[in-house]
VEXVO-805798 format. One record per atom (N, C-alpha, C): residue in three letters; chain; x, y, z; atom name. Coordinates in nm, 3 decimals. Layout:
> ala,A,X,Y,Z,CA .
...
# end
This chain:
> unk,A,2.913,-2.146,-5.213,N .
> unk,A,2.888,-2.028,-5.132,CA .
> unk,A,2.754,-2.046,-5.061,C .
> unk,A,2.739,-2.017,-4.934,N .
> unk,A,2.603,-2.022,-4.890,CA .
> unk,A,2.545,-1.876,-4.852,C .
> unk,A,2.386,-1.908,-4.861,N .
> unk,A,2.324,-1.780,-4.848,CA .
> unk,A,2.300,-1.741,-4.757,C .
> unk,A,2.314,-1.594,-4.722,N .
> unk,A,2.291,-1.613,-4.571,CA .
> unk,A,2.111,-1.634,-4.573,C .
> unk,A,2.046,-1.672,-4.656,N .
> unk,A,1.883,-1.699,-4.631,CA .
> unk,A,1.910,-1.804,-4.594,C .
> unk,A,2.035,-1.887,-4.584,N .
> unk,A,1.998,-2.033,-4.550,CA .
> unk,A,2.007,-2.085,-4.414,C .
> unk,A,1.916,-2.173,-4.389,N .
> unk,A,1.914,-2.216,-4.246,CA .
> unk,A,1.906,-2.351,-4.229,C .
> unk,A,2.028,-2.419,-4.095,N .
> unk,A,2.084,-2.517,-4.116,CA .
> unk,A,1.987,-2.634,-4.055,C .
> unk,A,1.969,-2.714,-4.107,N .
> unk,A,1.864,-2.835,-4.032,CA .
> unk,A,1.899,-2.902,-3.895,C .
> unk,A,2.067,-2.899,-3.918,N .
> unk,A,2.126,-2.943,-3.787,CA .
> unk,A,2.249,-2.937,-3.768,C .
> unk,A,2.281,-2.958,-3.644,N .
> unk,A,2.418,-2.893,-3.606,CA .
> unk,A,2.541,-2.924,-3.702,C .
> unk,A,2.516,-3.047,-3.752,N .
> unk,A,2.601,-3.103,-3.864,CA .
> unk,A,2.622,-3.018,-3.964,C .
> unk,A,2.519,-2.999,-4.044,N .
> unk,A,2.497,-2.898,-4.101,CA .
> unk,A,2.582,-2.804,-4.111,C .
> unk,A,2.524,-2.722,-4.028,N .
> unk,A,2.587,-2.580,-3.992,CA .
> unk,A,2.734,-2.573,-3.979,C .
> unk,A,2.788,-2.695,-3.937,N .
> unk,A,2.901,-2.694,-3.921,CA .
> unk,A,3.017,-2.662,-4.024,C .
> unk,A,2.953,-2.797,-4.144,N .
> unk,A,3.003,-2.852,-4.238,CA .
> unk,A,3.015,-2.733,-4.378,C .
> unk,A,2.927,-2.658,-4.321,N .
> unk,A,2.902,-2.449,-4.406,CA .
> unk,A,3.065,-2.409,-4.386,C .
> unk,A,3.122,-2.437,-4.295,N .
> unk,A,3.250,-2.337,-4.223,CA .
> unk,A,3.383,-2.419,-4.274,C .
> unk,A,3.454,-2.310,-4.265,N .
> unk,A,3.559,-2.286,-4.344,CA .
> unk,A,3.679,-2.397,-4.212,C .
> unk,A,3.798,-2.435,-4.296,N .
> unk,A,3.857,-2.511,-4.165,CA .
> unk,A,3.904,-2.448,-4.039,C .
> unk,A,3.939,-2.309,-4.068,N .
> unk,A,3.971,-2.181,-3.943,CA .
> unk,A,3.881,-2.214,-3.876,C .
> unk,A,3.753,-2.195,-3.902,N .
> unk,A,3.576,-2.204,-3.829,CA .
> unk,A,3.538,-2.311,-3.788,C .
> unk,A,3.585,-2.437,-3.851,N .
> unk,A,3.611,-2.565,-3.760,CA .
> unk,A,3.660,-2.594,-3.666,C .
> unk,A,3.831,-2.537,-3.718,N .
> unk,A,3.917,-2.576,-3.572,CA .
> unk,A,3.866,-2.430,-3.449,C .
> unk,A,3.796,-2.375,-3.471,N .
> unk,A,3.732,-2.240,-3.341,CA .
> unk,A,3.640,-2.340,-3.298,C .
> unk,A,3.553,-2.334,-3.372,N .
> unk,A,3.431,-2.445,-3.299,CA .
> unk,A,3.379,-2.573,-3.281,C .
> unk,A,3.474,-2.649,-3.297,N .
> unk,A,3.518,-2.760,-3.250,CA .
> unk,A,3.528,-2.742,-3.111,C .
> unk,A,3.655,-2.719,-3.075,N .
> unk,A,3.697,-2.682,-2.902,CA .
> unk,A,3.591,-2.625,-2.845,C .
> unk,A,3.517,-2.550,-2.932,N .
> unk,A,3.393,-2.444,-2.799,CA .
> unk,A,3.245,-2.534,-2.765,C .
> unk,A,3.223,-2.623,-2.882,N .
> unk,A,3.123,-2.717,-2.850,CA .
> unk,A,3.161,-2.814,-2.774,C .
> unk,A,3.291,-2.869,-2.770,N .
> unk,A,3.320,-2.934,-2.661,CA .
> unk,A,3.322,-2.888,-2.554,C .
> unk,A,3.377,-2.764,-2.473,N .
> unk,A,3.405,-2.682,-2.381,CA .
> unk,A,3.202,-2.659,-2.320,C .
> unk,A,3.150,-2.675,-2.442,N .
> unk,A,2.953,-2.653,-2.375,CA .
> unk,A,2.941,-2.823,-2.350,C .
> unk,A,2.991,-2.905,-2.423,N .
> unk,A,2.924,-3.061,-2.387,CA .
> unk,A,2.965,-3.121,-2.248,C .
> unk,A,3.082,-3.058,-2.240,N .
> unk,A,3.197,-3.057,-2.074,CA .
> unk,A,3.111,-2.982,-1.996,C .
> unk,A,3.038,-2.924,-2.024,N .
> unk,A,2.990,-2.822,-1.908,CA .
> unk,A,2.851,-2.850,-1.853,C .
> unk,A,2.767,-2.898,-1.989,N .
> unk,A,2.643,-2.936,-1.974,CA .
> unk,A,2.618,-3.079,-2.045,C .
> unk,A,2.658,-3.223,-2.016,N .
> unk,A,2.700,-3.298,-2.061,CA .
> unk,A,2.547,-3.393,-2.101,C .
> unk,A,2.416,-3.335,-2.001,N .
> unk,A,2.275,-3.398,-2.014,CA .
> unk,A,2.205,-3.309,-2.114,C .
> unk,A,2.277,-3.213,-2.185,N .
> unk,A,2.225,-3.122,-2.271,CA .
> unk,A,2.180,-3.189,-2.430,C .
> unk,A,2.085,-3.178,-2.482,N .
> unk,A,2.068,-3.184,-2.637,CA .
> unk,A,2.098,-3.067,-2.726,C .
> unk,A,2.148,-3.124,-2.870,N .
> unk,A,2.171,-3.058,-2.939,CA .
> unk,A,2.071,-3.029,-3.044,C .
> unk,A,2.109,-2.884,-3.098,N .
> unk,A,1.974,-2.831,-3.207,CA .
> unk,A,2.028,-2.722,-3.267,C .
> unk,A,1.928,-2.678,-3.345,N .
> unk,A,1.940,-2.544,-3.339,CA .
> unk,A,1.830,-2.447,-3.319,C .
> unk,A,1.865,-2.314,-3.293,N .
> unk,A,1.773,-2.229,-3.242,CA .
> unk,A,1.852,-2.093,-3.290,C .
> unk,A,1.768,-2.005,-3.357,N .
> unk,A,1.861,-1.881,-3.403,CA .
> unk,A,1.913,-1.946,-3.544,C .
> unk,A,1.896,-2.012,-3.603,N .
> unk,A,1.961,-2.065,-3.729,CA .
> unk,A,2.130,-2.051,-3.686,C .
> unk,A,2.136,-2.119,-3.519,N .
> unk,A,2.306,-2.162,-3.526,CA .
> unk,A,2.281,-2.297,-3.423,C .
> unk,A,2.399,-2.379,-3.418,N .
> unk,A,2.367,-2.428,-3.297,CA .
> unk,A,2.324,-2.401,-3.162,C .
> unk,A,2.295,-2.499,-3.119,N .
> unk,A,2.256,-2.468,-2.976,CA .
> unk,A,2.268,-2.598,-2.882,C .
> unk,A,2.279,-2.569,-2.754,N .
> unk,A,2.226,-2.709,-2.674,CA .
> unk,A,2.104,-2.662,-2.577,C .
> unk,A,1.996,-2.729,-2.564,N .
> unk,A,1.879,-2.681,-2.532,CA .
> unk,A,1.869,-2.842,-2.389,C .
> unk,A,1.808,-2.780,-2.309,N .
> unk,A,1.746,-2.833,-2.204,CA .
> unk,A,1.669,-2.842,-2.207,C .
> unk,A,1.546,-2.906,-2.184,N .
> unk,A,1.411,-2.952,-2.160,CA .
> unk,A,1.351,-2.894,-2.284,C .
> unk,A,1.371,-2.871,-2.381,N .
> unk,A,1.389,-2.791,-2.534,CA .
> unk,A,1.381,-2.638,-2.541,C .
> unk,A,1.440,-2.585,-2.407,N .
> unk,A,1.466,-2.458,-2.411,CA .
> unk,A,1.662,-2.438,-2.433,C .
> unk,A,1.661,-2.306,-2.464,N .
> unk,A,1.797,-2.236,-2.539,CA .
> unk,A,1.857,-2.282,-2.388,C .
> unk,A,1.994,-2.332,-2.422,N .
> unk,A,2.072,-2.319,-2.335,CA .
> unk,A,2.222,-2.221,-2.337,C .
> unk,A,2.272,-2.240,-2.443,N .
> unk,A,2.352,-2.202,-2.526,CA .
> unk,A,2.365,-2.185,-2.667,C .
> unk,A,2.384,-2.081,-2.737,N .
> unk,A,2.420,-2.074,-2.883,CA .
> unk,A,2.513,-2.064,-2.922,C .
> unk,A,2.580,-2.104,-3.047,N .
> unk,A,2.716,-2.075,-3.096,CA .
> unk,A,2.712,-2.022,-3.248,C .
> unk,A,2.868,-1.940,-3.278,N .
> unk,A,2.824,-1.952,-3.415,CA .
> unk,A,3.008,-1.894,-3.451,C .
> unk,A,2.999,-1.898,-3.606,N .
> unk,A,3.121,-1.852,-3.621,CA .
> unk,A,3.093,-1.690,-3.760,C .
> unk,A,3.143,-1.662,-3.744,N .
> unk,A,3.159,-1.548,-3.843,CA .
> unk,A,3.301,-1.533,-3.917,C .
> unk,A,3.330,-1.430,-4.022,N .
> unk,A,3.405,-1.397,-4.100,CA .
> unk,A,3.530,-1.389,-4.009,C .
> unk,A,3.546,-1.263,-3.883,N .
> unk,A,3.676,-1.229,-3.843,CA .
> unk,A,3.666,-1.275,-3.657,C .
> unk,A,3.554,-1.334,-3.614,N .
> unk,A,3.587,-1.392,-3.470,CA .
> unk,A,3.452,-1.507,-3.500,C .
> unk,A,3.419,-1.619,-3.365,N .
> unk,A,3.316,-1.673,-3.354,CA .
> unk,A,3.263,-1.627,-3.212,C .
> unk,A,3.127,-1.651,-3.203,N .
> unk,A,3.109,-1.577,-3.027,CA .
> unk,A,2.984,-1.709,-2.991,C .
> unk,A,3.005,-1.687,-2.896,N .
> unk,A,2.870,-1.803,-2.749,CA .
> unk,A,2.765,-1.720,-2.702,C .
> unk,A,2.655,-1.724,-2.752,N .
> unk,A,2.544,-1.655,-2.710,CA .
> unk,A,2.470,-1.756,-2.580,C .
> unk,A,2.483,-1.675,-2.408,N .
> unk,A,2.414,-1.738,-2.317,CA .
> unk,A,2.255,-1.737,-2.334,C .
> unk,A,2.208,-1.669,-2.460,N .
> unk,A,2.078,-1.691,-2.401,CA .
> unk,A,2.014,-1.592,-2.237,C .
> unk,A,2.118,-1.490,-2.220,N .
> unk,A,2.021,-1.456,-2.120,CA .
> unk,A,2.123,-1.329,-2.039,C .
> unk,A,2.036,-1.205,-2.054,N .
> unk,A,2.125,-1.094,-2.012,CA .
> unk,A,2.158,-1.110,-1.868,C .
> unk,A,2.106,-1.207,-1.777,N .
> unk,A,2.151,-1.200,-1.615,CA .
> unk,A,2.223,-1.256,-1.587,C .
> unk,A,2.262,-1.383,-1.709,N .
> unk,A,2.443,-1.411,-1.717,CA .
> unk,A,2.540,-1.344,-1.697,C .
> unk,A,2.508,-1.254,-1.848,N .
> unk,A,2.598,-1.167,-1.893,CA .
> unk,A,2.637,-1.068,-1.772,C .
> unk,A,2.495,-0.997,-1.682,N .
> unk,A,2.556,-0.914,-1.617,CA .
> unk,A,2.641,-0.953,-1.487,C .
> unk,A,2.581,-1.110,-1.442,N .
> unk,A,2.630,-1.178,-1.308,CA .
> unk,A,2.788,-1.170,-1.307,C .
> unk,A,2.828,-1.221,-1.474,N .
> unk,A,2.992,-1.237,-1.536,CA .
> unk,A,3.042,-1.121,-1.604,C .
> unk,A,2.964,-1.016,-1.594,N .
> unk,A,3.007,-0.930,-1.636,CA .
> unk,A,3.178,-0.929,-1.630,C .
> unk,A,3.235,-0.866,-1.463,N .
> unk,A,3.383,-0.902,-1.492,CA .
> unk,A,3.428,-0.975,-1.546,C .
> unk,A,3.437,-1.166,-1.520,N .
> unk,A,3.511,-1.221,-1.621,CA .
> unk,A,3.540,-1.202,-1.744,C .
> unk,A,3.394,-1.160,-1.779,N .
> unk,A,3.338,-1.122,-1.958,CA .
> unk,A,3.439,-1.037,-2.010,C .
> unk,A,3.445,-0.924,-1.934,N .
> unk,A,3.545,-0.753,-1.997,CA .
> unk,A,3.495,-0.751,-2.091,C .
> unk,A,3.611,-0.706,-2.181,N .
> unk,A,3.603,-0.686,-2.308,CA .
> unk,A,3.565,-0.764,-2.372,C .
> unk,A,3.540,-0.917,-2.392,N .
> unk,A,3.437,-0.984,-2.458,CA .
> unk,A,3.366,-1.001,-2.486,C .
> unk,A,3.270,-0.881,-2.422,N .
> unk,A,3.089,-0.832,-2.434,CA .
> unk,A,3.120,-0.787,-2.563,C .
> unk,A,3.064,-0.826,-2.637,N .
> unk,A,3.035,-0.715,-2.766,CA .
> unk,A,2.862,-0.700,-2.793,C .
> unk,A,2.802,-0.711,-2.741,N .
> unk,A,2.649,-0.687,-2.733,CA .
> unk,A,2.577,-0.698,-2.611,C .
> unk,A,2.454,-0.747,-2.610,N .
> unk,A,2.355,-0.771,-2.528,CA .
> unk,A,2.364,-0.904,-2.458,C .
> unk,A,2.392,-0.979,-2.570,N .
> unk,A,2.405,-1.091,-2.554,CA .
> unk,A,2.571,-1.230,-2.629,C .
> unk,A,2.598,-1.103,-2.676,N .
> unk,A,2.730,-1.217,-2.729,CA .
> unk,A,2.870,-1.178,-2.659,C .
> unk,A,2.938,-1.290,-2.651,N .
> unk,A,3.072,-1.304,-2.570,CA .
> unk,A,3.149,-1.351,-2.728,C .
> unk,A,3.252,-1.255,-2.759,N .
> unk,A,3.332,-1.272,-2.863,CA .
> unk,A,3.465,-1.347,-2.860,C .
> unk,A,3.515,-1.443,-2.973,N .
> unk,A,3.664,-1.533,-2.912,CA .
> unk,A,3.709,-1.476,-3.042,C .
> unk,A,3.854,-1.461,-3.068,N .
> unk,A,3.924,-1.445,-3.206,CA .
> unk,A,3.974,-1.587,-3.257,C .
> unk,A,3.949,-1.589,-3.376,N .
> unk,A,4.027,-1.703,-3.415,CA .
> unk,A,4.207,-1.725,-3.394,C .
> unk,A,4.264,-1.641,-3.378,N .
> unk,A,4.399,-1.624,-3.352,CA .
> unk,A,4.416,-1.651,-3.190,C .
> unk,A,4.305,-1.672,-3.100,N .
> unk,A,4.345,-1.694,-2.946,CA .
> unk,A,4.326,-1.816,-2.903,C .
> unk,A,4.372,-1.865,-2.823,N .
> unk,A,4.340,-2.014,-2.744,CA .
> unk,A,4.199,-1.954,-2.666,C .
> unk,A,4.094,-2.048,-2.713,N .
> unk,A,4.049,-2.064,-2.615,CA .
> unk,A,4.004,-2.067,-2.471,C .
> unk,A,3.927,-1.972,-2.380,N .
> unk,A,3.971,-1.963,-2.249,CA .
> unk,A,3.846,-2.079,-2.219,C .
> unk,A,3.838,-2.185,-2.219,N .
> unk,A,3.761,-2.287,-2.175,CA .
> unk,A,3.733,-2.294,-2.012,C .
> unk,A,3.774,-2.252,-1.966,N .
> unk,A,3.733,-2.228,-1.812,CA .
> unk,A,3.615,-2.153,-1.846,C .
> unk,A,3.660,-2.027,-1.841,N .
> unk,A,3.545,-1.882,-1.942,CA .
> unk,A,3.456,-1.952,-1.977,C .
> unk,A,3.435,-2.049,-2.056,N .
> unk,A,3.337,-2.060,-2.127,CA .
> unk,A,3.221,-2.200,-2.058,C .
> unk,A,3.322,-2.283,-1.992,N .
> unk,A,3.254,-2.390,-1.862,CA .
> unk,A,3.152,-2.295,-1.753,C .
> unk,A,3.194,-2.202,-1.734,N .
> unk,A,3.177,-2.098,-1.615,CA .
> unk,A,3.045,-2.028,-1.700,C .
> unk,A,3.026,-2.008,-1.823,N .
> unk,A,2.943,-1.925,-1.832,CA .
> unk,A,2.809,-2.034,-1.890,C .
> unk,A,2.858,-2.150,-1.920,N .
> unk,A,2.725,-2.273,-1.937,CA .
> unk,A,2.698,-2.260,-1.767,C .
> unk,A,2.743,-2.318,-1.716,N .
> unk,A,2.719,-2.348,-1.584,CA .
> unk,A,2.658,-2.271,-1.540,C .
> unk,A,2.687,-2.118,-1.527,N .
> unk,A,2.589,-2.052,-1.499,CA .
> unk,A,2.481,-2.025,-1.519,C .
> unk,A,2.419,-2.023,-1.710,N .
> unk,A,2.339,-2.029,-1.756,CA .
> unk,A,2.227,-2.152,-1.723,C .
> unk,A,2.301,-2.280,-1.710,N .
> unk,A,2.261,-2.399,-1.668,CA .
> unk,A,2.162,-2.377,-1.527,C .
> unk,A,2.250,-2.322,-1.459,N .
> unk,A,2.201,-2.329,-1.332,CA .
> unk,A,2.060,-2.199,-1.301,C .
> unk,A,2.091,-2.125,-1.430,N .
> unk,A,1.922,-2.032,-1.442,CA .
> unk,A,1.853,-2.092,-1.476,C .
> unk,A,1.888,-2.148,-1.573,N .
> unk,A,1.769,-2.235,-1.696,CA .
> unk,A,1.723,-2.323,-1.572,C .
> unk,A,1.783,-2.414,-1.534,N .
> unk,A,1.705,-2.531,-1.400,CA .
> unk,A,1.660,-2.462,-1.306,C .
> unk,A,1.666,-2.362,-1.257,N .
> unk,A,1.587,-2.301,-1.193,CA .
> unk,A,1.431,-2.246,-1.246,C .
> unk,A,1.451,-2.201,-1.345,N .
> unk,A,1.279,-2.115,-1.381,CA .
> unk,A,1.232,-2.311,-1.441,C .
> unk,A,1.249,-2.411,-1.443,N .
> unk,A,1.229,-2.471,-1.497,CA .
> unk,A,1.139,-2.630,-1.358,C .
> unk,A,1.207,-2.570,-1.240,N .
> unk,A,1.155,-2.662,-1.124,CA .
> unk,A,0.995,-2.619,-1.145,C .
> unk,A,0.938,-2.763,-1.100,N .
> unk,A,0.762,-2.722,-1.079,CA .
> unk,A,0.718,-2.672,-0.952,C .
> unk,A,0.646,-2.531,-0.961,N .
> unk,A,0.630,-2.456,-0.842,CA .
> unk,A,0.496,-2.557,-0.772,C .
> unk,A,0.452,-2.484,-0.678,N .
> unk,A,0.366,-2.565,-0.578,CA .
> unk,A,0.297,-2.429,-0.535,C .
# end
């Protein structure tokens, strides 16, 4: 059983905590972020995974008891995609998947990419 005091050293890690339901969810969704942001490193940040750019948050992931969700890291995502998002907002910042659904991997290319394309922006050197 793990605690939730515990925090994972690395993505391996964290992984290897989850149940095989929570595997086969996040499996496909870390691929669906490595497809999207393919110059990205992996880490963690938030005690879940992450892929970080220039060692800032790019994306987070995680799985829970009854869904897993993709945290962008950044409410001007969320509101830009708001439509696509709908009902998948369940916070401020998390986009929720059920374990019982396929995957909408477009959805989820679309919302690195976007994030991607903030993060490289505040990140150019001004003059």
């Amino acid at each position: 059983m793990i605690d939730a005091m515990d925090k994972p050293e690395s993505v391996e890690e964290y992984l290897s905590w989850q149940d095989e339901r929570q595997r086969a969810a996040l499996d496909p969704l870390r691929a669906a972020i490595h497809a999207a942001a393919p110059e990205a490193a992996e880490g963690i940040s938030y005690s879940m995974p992450a892929f970080l750019v220039g060692g800032k948050g790019l994306v987070c992931y995680a799985a829970f008891r009854d869904h897993y969700s993709l945290f962008p890291m950044s409410t001007a995502v969320m509101t830009e995609l708001a439509d696509e998002l709908a009902d998948r907002v369940t916070g401020k910042g998390t986009i929720r998947f059920e374990y019982d659904e396929r995957l909408p991997v477009t959805l989820v290319k679309t919302v690195v990419r976007t994030r991607l394309t903030e993060l490289e922006a505040t990140m150019k050197p001004r003059r």
